[in-house]
N, C-alpha and C positions, 0 to 999 in steps of 0.2 A: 522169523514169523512175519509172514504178512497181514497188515493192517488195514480195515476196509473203514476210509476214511467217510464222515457223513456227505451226501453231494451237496455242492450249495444252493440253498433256494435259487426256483429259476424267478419268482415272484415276492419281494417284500412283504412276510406276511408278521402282522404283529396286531397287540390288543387294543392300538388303535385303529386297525384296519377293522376286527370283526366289530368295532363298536360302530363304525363310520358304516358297514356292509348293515347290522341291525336296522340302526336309525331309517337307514333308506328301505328297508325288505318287509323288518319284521321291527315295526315300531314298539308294540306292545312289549317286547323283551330287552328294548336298547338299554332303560335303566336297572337292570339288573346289574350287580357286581361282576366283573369278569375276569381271570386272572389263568395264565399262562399254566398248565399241566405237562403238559409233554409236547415238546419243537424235534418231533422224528424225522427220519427219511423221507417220509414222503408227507405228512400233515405237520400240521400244527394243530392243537388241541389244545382249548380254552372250557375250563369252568364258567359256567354261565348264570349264577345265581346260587342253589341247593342245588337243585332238580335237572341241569341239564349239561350239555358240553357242545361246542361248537366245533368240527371241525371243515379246516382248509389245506386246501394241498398246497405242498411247497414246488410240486414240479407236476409238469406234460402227463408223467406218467401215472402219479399216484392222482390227477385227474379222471383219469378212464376210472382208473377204482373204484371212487368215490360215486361216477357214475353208476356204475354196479352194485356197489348199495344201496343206493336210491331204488337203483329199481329191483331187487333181488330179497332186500332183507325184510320186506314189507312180505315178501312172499312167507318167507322162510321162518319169520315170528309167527305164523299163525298154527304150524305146524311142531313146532321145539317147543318141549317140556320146559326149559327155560327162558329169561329174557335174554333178545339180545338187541343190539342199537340199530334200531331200523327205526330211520330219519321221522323225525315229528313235523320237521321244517325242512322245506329245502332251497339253498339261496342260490339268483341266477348269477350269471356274470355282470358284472360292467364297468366302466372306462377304467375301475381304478383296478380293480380283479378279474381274471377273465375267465376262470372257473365257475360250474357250480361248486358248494358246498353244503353242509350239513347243521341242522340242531337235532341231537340226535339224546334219548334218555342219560344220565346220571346213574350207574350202577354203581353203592358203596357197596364195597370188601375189602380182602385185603389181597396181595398179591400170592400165587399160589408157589409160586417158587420160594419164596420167603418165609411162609410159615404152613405150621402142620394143620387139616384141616382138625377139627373138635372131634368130627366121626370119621375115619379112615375107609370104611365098610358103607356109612352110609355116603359120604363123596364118592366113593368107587361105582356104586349104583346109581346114583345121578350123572356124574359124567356119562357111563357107559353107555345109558337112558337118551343122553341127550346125544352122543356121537350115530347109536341106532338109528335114532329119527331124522337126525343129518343126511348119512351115507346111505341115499337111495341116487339110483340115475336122476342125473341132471335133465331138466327138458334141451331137446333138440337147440335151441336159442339161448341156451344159456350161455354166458362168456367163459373161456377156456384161457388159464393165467398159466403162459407158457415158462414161467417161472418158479410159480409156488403149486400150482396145479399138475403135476408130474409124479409118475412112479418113485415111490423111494429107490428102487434100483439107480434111478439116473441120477440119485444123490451121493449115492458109494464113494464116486472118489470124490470130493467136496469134504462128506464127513470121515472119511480114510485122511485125510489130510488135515482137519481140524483137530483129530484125536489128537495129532504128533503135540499139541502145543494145552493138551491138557495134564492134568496133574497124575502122575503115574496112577497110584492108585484107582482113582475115579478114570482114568483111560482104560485099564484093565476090563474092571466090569464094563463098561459099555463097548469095548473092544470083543468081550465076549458075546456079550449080547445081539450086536451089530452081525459078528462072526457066525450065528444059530443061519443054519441051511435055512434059505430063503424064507426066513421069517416074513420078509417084507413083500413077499410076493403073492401070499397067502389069499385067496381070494372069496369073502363072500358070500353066498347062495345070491342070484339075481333077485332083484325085488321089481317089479311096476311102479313105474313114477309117478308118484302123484299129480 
């Protein structure tokens, strides 16, 4: 099985960086509490009091992203049934960081793979609700993630080959699933972009 190791930050980022970034940007939030959440692939992601989360990218790439919500997700809350973290704050680069970054809302729940929701039927409806309002055409300018922005067809063999290293049982059904005549290719009625 192959093992897809974390990259290593291409930038030192840690909780005395986003305190040192506050004091200089965003004064009024420096003495908040701040304490390390999730150090992913491509951010770092910092608790920032109750109410909020700071994040910074750890590389080049997960930069351009970060740009992309800054400018994208300000569009995209006004129109979702839901919340979602479109930046409150956005911090520039400088000598010591050379990204932008983010202070973006504090959403408490719980993790959705981990536990059952309360209502089954009524999550099923809110989600559905909220991927509805998602999935219309992108504007003309909008950025296209030659990565994760892609037909599930050009995921086939990726998840053909991940199956091999899941647990029989739970490989079956999604094997079957996976297997249903071009599920994934299903497409839509057009909608007009907002």
């Amino acid at each position: 099985m192959t093992v897809n190791r974390m990259p290593a930050a291409e930038v030192s980022v840690s909780v005395e960086l986003v305190r040192g970034l506050l004091d200089q940007q965003h004064p009024d939030l420096a003495d908040l509490p701040i304490e390390i959440l999730a150090n992913g692939w491509d951010n770092l992601v910092c608790r920032l009091g109750e109410e909020l989360l700071v994040r910074l990218p750890r590389r080049a790439v997960a930069a351009e992203l970060i740009a992309h919500e800054q400018r994208w997700l300000p569009e995209l809350a006004g129109r979702l049934p839901l919340p979602v973290p479109a930046p409150l704050r956005v911090g520039q680069p400088t000598i010591r960081y050379p990204w932008s970054w983010s202070v973006v809302p504090f959403f408490p729940g719980r993790v959705a793979a981990l536990s059952q929701p309360d209502d089954p039927w009524s999550a099923a409806v809110t989600l559905g609700g909220f991927l509805d309002a998602l999935h219309i055409p992108a504007p003309p300018e909008a950025p296209v993630n030659p990565f994760r922005g892609i037909p599930l067809v050009g995921r086939a063999p990726g998840v053909l080959d991940a199956l091999a290293h899941v647990d029989p049982a739970d490989r079956d059904a999604a094997l079957r699933i996976w297997s249903r005549p071009r599920w994934w290719c299903k497409r839509r009625p057009s909608r007009d972009p907002v």
